[in-house]
N, C-alpha and C positions, 0 to 999 in steps of 0.2 A: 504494500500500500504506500503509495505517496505521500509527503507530507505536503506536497502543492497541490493547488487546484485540477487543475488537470495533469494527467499520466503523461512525461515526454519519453521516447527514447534516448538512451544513452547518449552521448555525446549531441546530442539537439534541444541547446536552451530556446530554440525560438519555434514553439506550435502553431502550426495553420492550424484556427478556430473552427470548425466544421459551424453548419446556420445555425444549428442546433444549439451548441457551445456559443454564439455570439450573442443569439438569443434568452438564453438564459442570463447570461451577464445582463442585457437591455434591460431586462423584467426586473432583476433585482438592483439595480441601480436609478438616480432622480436626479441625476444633471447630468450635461456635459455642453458644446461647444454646435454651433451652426455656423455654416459659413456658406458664402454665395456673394454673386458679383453682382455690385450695384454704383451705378452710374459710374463705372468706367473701374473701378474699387473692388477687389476683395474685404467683404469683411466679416470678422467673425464676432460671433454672441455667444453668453453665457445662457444657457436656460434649463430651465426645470422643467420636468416632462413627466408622460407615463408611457409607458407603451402595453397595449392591449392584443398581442399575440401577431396584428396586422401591420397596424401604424403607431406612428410615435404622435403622441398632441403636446402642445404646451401656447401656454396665453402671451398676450403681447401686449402694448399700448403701441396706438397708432408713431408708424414711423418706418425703418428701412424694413422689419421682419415683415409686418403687415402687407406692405410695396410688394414683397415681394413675392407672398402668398397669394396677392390679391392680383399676381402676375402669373400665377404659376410657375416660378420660379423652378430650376432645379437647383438643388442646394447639396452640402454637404456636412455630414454630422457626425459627431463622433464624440465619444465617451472611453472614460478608460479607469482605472485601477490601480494604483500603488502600496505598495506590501512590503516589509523589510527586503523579503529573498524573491519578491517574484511582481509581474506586475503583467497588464492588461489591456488591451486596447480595442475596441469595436470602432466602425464604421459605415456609416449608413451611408447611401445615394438614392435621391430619388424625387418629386416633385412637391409644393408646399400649397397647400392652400386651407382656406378659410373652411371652419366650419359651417355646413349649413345650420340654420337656428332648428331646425329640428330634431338634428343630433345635439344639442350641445349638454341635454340632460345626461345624455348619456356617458359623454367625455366628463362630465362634474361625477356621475357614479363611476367615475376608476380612481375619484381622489385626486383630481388636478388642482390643485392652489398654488398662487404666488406663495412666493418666499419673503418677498420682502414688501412691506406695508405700501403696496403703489396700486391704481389701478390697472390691472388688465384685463379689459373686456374682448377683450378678443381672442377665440379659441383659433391655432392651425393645427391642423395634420399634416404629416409627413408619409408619402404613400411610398413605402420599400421599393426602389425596384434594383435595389443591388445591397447585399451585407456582408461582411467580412470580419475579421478578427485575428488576432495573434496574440499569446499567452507565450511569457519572456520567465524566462529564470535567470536571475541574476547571479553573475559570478567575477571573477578576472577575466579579463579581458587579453586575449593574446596578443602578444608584439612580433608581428613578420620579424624571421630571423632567431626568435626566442629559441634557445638549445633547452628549457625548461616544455614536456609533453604538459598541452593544455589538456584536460579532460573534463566532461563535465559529467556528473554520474546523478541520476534525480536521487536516490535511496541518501543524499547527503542534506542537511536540512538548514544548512546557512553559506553564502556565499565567502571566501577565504582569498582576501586582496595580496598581491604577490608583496612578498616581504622585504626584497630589496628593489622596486622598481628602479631603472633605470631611467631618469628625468629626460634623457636626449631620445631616446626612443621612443617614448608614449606619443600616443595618438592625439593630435589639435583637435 
């Protein structure tokens, strides 16, 4: 048994998240990061969300998210995970828009509220059409050239920083 989240093979600290695995991470997590090009700009947002097995929602006050929901925008989202030895990342793609008022009962029955004491009247969804993930274990990191074998073995349950780095070879 693993002491990480998910089981890696030997020597492979970086897992492809299968949807499954990505998915699960969404559902149990309530923020992370949207991004999408507006007027000529990348930018990105903090937001709070739920996701109901389909889509992700979260509220707005009028302004660039709204823009760009109410453009159908495709956007890009992404949430993630950090842990002493291990950490996480999903990513969503996929189009934004507003909710109609006839669902918006039902986006309020998954538990959607702001975070912070401001108006948001405005529900969007984010409709999936692409998700991803990768699940990291942290360790040393090797240095082209290093005569020390890197290994990375999961049955070890904290990462172990090399003891005499060499300052002129480490990575920028």
């Amino acid at each position: 048994m693993s002491a990480y989240m998910f089981e890696h093979k030997k020597d492979q600290p970086v897992l492809e998240l299968s949807r499954q695995q990505a998915e699960l991470l969404l559902r149990n997590t309530r923020h992370g990061r949207l991004a999408f090009l507006s007027e000529g700009q990348v930018e990105i947002f903090p937001v709070n969300y739920v996701f109901d097995g389909d889509k992700l929602y979260f509220r707005t006050a009028p302004g660039a998210k709204l823009m760009a929901a109410e453009a159908h925008s495709m956007v890009a989202f992404e949430t993630d995970g950090i842990l002493p030895d291990e950490g996480w990342s999903v990513v969503v793609r996929g189009k934004v828009n507003p909710v109609a008022e006839e669902h918006i009962d039902y986006v309020r029955g998954l538990g959607l509220a702001p975070w912070i004491p401001t108006f948001k009247d405005f529900f969007v969804s984010l409709n999936i059409e692409d998700i991803s993930g990768r699940h990291f274990i942290f360790a040393r990191q090797p240095e082209r050239g290093d005569t020390r074998t890197f290994t990375y073995d999961p049955g070890q349950t904290t990462s172990t920083p090399p003891e005499d780095p060499d300052p002129t070879r480490l990575s920028r």
